[in-house]
PDB file of N, H, CA, C and O in Angstrom:
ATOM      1  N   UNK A   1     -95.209  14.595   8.078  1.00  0.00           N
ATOM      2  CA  UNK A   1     -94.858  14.810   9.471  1.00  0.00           C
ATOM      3  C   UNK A   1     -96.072  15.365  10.214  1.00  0.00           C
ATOM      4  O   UNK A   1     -96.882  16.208   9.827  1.00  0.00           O
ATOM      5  N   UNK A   2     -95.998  14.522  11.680  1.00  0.00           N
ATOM      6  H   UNK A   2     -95.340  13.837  11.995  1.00  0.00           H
ATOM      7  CA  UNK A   2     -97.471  15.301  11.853  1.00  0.00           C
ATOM      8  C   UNK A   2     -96.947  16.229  12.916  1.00  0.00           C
ATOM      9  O   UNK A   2     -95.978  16.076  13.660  1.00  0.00           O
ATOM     10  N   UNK A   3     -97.845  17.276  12.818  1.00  0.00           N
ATOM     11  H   UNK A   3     -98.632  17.401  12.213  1.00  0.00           H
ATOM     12  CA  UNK A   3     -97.611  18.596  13.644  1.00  0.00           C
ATOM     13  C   UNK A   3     -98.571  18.901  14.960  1.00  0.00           C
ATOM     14  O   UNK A   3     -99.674  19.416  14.777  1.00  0.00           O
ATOM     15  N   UNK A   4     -98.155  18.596  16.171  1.00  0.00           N
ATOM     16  H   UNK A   4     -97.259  18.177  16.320  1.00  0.00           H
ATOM     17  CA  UNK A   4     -98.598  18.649  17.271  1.00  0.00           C
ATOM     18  C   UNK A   4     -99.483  19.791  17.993  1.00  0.00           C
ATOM     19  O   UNK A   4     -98.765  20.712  18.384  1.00  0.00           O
ATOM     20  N   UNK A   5    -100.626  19.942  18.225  1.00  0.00           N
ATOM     21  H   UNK A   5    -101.210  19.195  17.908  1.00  0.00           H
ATOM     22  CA  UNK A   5    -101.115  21.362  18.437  1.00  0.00           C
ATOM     23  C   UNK A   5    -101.121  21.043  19.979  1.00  0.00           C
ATOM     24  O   UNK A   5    -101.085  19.865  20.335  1.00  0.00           O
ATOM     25  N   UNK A   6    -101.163  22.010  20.857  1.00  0.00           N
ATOM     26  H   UNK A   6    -101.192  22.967  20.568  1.00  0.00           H
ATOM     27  CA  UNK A   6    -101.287  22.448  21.818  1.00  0.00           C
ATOM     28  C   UNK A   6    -102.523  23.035  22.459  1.00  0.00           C
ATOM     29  O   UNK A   6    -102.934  23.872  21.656  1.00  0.00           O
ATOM     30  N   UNK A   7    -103.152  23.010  23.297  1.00  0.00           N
ATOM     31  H   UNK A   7    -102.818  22.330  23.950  1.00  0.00           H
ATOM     32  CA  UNK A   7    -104.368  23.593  24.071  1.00  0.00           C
ATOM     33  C   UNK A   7    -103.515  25.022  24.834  1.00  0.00           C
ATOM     34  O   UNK A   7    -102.309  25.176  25.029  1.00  0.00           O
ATOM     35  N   UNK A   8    -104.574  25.856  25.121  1.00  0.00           N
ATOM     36  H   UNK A   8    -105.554  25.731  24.963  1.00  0.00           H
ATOM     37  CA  UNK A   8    -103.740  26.847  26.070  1.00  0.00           C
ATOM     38  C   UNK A   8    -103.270  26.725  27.284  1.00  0.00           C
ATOM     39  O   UNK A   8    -102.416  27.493  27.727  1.00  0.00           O
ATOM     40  N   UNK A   9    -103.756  25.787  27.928  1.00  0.00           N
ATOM     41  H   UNK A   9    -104.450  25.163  27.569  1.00  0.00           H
ATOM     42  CA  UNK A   9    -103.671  24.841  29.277  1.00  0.00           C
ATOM     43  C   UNK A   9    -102.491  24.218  29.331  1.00  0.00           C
ATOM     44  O   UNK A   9    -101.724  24.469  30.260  1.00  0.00           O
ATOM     45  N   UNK A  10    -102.204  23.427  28.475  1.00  0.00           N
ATOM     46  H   UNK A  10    -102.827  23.223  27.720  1.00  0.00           H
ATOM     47  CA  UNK A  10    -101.077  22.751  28.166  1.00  0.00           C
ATOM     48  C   UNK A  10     -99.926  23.312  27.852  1.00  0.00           C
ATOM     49  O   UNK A  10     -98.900  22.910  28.401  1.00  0.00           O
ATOM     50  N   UNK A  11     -99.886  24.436  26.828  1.00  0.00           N
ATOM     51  H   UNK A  11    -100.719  24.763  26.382  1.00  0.00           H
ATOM     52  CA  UNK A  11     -98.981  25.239  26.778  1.00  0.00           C
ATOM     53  C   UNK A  11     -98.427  25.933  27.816  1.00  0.00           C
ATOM     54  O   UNK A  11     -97.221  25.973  28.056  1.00  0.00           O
ATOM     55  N   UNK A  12     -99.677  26.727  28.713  1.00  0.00           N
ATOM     56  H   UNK A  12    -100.657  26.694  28.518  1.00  0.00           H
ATOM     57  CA  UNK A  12     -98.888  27.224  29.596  1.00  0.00           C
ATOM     58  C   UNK A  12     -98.700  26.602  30.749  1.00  0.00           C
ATOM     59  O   UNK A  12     -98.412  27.213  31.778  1.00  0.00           O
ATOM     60  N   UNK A  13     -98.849  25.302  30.684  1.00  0.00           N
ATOM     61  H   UNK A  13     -99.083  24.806  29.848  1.00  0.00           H
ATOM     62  CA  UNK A  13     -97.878  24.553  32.121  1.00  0.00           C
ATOM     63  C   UNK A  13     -96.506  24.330  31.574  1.00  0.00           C
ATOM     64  O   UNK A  13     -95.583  24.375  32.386  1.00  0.00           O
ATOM     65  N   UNK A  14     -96.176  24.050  30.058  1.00  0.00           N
ATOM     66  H   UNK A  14     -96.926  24.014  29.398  1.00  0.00           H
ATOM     67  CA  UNK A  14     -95.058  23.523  29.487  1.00  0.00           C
ATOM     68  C   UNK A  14     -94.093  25.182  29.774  1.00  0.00           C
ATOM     69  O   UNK A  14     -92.964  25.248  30.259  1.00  0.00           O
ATOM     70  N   UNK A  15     -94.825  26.196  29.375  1.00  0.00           N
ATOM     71  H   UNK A  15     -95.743  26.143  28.981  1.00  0.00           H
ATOM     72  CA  UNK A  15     -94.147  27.299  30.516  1.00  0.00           C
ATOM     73  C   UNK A  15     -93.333  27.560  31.361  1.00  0.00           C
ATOM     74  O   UNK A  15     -92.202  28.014  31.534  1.00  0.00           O
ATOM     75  N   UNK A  16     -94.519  27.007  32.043  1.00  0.00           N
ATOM     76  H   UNK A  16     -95.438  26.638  31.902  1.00  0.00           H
ATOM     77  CA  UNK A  16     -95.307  27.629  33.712  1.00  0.00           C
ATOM     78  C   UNK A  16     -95.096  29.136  33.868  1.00  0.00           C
ATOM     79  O   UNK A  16     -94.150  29.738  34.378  1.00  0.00           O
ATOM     80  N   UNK A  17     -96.358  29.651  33.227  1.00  0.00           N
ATOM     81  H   UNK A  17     -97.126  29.163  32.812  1.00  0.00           H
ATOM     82  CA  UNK A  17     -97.241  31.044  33.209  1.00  0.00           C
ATOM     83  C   UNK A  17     -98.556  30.422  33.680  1.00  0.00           C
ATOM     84  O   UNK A  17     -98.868  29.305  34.093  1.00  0.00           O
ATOM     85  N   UNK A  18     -99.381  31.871  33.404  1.00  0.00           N
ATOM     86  H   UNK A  18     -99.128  32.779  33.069  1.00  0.00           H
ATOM     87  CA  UNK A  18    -100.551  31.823  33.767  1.00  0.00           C
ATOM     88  C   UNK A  18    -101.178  31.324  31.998  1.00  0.00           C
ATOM     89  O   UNK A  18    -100.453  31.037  31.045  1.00  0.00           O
ATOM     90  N   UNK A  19    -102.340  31.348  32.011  1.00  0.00           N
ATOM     91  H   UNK A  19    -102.929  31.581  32.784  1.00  0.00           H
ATOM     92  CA  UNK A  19    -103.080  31.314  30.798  1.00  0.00           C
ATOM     93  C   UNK A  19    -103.073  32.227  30.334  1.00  0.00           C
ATOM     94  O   UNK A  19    -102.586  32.382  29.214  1.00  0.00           O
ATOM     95  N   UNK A  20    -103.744  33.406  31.195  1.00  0.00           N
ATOM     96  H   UNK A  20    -104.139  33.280  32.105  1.00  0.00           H
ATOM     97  CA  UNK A  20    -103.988  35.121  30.642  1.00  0.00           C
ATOM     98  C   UNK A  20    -102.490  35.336  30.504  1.00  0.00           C
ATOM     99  O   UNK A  20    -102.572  35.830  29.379  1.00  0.00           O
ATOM    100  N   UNK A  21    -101.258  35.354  30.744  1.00  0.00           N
ATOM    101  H   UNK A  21    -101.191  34.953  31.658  1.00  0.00           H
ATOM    102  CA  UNK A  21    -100.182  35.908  30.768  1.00  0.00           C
ATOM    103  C   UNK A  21    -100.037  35.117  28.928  1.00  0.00           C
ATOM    104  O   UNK A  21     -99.813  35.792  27.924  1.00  0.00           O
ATOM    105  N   UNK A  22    -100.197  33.904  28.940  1.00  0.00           N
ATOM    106  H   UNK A  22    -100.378  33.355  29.756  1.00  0.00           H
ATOM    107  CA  UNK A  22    -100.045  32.914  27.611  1.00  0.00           C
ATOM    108  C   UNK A  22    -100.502  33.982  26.420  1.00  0.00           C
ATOM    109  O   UNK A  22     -99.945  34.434  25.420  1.00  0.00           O
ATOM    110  N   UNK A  23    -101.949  34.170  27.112  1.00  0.00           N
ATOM    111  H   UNK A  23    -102.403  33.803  27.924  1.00  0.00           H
ATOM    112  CA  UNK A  23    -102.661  34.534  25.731  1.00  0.00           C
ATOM    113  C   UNK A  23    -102.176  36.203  25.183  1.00  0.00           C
ATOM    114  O   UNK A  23    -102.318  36.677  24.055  1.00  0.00           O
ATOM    115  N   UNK A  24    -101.572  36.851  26.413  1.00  0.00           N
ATOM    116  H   UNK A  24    -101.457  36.466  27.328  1.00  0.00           H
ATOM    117  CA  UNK A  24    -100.944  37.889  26.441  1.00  0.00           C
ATOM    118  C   UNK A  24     -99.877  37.676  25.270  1.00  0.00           C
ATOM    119  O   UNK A  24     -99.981  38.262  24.192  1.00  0.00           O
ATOM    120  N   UNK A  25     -98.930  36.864  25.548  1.00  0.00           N
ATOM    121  H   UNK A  25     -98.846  36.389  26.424  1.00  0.00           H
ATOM    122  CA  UNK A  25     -97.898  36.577  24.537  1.00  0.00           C
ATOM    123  C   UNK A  25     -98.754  36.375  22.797  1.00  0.00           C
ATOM    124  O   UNK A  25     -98.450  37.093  21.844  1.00  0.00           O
ATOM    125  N   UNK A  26     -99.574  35.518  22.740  1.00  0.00           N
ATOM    126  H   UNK A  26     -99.821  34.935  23.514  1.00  0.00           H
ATOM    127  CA  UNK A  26    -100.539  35.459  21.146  1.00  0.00           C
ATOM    128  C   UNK A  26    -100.789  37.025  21.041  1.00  0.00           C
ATOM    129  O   UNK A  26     -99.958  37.708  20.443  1.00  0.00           O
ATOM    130  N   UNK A  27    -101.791  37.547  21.546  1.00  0.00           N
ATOM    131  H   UNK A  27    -102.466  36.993  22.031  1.00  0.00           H
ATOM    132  CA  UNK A  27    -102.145  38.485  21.144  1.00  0.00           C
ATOM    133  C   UNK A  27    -100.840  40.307  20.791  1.00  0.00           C
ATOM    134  O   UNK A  27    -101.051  41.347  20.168  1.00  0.00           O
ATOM    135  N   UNK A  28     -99.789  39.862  21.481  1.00  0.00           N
ATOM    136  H   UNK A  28     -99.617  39.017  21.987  1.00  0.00           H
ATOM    137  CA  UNK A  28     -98.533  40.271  21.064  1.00  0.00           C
ATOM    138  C   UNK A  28     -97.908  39.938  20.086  1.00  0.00           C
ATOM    139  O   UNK A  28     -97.019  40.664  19.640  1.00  0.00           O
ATOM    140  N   UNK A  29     -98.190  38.905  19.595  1.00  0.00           N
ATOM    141  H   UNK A  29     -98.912  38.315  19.956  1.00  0.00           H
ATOM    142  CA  UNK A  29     -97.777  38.434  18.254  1.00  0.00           C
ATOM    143  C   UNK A  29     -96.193  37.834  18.992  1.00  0.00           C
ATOM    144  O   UNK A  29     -95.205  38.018  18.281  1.00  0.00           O
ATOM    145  N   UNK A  30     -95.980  37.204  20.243  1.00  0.00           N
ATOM    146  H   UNK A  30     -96.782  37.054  20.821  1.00  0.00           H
ATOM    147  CA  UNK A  30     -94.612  36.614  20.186  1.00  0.00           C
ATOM    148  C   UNK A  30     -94.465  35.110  20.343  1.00  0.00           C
ATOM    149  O   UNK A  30     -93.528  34.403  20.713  1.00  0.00           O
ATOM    150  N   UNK A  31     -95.610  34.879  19.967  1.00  0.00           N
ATOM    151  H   UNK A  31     -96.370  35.454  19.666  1.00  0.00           H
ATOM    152  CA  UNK A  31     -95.612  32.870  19.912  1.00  0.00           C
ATOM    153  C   UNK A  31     -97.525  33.213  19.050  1.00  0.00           C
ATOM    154  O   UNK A  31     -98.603  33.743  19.319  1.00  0.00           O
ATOM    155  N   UNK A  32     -96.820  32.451  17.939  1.00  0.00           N
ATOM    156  H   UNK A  32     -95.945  32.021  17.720  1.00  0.00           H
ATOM    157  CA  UNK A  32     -98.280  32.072  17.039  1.00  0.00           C
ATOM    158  C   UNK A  32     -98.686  30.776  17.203  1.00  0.00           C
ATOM    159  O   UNK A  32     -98.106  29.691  17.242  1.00  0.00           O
ATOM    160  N   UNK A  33    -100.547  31.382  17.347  1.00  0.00           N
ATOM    161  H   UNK A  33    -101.019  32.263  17.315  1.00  0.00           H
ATOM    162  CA  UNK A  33    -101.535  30.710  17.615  1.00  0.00           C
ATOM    163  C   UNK A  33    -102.651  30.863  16.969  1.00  0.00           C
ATOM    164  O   UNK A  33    -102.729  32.056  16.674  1.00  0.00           O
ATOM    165  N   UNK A  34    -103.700  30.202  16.531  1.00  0.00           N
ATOM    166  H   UNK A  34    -103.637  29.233  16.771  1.00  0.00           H
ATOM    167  CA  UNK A  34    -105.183  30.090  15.642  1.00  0.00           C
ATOM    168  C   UNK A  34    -105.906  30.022  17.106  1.00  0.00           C
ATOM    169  O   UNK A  34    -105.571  29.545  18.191  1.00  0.00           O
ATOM    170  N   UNK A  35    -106.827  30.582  16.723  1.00  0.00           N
ATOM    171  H   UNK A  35    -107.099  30.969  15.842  1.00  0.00           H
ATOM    172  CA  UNK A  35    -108.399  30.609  17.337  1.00  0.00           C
ATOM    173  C   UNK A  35    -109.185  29.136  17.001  1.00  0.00           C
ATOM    174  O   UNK A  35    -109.025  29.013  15.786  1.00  0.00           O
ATOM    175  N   UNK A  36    -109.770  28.244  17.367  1.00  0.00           N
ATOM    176  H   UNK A  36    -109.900  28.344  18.354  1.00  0.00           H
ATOM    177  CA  UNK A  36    -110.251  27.077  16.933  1.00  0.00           C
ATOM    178  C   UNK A  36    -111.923  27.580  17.152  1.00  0.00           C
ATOM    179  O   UNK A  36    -112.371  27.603  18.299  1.00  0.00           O
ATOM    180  N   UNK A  37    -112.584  27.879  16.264  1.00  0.00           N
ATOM    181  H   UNK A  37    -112.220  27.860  15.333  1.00  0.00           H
ATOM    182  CA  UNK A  37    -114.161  28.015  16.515  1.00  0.00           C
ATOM    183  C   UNK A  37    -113.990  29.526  16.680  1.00  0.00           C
ATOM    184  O   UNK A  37    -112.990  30.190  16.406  1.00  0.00           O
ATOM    185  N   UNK A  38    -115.339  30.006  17.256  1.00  0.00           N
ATOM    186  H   UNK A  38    -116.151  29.467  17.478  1.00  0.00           H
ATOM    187  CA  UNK A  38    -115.739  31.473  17.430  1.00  0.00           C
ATOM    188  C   UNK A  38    -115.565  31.357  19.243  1.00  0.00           C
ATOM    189  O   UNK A  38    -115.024  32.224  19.928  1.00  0.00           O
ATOM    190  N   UNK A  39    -116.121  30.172  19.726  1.00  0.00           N
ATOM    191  H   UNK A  39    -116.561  29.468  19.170  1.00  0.00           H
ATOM    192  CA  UNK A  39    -115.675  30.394  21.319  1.00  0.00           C
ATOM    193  C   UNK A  39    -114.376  29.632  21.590  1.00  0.00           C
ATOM    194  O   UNK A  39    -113.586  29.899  22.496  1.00  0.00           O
ATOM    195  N   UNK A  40    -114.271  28.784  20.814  1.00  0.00           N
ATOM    196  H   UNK A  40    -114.913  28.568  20.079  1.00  0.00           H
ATOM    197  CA  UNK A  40    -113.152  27.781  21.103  1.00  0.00           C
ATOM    198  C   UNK A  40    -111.795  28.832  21.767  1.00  0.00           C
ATOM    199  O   UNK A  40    -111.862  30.058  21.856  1.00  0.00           O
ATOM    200  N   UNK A  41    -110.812  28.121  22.107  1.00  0.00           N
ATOM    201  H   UNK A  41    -110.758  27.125  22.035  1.00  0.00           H
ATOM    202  CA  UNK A  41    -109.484  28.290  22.668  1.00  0.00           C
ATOM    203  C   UNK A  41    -108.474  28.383  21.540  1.00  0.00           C
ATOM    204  O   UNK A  41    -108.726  28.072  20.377  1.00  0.00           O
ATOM    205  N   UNK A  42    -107.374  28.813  21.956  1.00  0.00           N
ATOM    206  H   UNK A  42    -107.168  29.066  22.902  1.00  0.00           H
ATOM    207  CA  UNK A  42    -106.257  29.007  20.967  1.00  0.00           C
ATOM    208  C   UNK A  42    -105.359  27.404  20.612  1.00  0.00           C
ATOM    209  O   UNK A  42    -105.438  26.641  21.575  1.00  0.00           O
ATOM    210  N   UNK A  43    -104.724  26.950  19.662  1.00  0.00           N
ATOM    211  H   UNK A  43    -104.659  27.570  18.880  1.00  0.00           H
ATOM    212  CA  UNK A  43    -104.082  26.023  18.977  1.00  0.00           C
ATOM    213  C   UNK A  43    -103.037  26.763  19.217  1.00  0.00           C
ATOM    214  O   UNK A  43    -102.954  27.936  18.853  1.00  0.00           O
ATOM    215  N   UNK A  44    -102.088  26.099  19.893  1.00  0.00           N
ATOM    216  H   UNK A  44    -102.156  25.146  20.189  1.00  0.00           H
ATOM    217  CA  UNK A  44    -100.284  26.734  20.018  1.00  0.00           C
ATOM    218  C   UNK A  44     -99.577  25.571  19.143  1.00  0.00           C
ATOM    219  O   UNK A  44     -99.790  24.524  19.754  1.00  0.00           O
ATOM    220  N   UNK A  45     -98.948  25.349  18.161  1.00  0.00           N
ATOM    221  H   UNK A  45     -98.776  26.200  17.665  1.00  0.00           H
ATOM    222  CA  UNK A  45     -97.926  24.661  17.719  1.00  0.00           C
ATOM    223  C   UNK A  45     -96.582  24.322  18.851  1.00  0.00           C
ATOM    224  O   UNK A  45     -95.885  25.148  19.440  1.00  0.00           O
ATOM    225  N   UNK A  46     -96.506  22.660  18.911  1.00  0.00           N
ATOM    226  H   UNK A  46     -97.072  21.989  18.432  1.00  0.00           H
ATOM    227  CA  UNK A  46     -95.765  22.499  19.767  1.00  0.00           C
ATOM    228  C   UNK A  46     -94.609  23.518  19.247  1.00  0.00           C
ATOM    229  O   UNK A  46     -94.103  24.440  19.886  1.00  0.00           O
ATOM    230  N   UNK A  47     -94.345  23.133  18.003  1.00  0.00           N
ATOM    231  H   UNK A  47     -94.756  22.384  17.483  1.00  0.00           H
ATOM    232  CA  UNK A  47     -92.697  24.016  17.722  1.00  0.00           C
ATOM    233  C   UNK A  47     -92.887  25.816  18.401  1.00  0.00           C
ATOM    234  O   UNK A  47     -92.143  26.300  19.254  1.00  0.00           O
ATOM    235  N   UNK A  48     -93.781  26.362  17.899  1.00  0.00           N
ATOM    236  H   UNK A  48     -94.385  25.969  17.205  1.00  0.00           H
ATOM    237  CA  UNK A  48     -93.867  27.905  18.830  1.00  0.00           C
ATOM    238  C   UNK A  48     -92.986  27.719  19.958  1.00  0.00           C
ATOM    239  O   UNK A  48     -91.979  28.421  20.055  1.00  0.00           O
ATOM    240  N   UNK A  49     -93.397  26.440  21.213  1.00  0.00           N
ATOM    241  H   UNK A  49     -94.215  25.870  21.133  1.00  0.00           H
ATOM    242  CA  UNK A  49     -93.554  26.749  22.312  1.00  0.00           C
ATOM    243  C   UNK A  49     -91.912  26.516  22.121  1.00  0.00           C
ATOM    244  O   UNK A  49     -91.305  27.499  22.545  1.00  0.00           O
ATOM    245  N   UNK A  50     -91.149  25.617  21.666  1.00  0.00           N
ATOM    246  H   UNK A  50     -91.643  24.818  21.322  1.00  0.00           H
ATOM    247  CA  UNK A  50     -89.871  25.546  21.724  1.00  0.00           C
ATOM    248  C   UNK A  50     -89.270  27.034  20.912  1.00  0.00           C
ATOM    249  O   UNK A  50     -88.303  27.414  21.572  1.00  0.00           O
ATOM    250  N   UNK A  51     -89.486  27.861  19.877  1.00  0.00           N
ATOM    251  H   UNK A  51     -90.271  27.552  19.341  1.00  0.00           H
ATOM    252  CA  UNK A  51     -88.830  28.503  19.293  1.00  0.00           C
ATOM    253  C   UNK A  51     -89.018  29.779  20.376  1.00  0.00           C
ATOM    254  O   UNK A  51     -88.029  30.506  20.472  1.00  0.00           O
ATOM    255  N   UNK A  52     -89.875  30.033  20.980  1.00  0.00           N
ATOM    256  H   UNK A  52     -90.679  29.443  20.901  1.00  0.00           H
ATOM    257  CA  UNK A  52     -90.487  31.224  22.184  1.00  0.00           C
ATOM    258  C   UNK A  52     -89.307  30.575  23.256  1.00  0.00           C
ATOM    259  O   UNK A  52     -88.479  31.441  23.537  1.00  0.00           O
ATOM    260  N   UNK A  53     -89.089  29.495  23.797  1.00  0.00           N
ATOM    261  H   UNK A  53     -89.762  28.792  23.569  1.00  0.00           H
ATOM    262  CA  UNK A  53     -88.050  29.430  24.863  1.00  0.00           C
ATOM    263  C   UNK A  53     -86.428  29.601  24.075  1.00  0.00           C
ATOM    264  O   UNK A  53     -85.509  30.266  24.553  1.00  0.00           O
ATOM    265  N   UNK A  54     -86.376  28.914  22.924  1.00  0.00           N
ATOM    266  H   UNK A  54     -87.122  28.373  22.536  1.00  0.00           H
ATOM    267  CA  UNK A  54     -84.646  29.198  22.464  1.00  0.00           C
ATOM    268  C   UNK A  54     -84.579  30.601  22.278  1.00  0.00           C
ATOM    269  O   UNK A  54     -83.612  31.155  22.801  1.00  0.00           O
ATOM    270  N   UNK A  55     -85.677  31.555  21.426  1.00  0.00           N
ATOM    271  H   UNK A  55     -86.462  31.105  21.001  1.00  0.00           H
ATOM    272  CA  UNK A  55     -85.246  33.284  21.766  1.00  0.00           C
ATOM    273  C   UNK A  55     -85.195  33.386  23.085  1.00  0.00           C
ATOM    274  O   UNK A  55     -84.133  33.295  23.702  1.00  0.00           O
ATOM    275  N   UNK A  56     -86.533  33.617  23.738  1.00  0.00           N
ATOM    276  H   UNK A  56     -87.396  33.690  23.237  1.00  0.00           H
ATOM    277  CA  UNK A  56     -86.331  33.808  24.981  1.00  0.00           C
ATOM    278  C   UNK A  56     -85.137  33.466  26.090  1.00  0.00           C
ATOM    279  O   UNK A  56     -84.887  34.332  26.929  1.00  0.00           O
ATOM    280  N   UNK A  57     -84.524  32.428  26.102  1.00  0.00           N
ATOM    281  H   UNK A  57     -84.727  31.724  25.421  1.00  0.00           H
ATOM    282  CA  UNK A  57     -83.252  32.188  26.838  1.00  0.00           C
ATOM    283  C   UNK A  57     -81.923  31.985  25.604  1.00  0.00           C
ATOM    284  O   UNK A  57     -81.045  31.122  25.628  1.00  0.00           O
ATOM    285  N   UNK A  58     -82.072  32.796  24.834  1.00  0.00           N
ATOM    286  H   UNK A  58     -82.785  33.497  24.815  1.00  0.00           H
ATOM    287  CA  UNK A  58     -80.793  32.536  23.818  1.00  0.00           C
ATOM    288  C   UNK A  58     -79.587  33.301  24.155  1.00  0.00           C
ATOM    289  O   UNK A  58     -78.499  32.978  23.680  1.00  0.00           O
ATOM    290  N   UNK A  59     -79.772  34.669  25.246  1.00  0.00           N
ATOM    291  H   UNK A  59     -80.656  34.931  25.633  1.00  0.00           H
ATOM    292  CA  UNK A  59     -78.467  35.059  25.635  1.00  0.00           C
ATOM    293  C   UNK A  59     -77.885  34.805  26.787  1.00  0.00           C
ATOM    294  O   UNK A  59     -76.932  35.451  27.224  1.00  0.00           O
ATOM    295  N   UNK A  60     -78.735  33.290  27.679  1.00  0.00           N
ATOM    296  H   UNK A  60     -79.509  32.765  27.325  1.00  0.00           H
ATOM    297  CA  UNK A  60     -78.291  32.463  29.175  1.00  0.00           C
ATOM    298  C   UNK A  60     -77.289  31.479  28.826  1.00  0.00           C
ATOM    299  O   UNK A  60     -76.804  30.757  29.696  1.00  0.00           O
TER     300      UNK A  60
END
C-alpha cells in the first residue's frame, strides 16, 4: 500500500490553518511528522491529517 506524504503547504490548506499554526501542532506532538533533510520541510502522512480531524471533531 502506498502511503501518501504531505508537504506543510498542503497540509495546512487541507486544514485551513496557517503553516506556523501547522508546525505548532508537530512540534506539540498532536499530528506526526519527519523533518525531510537538515533544511528541508516537514512530511505529514496523509492518514495524520485525517486521524487529527476525527479526534479533533469527535465530540460534534
Amino acid at each position: 500500500m502506498e502511503k501518501k506524504l504531505l508537504l506543510t503547504k498542503e497540509a495546512a490548506n487541507i486544514l485551513r490553518v496557517s503553516e506556523e499554526y501547522l508546525r505548532s501542532l508537530i512540534r506539540d506532538k498532536r499530528i506526526a511528522a519527519y523533518k525531510e533533510g537538515r533544511r528541508g520541510g516537514y512530511r505529514i502522512p496523509a492518514q495524520e491529517i485525517d486521524r487529527y480531524i476525527r479526534r479533533r471533531y469527535k465530540g460534534i
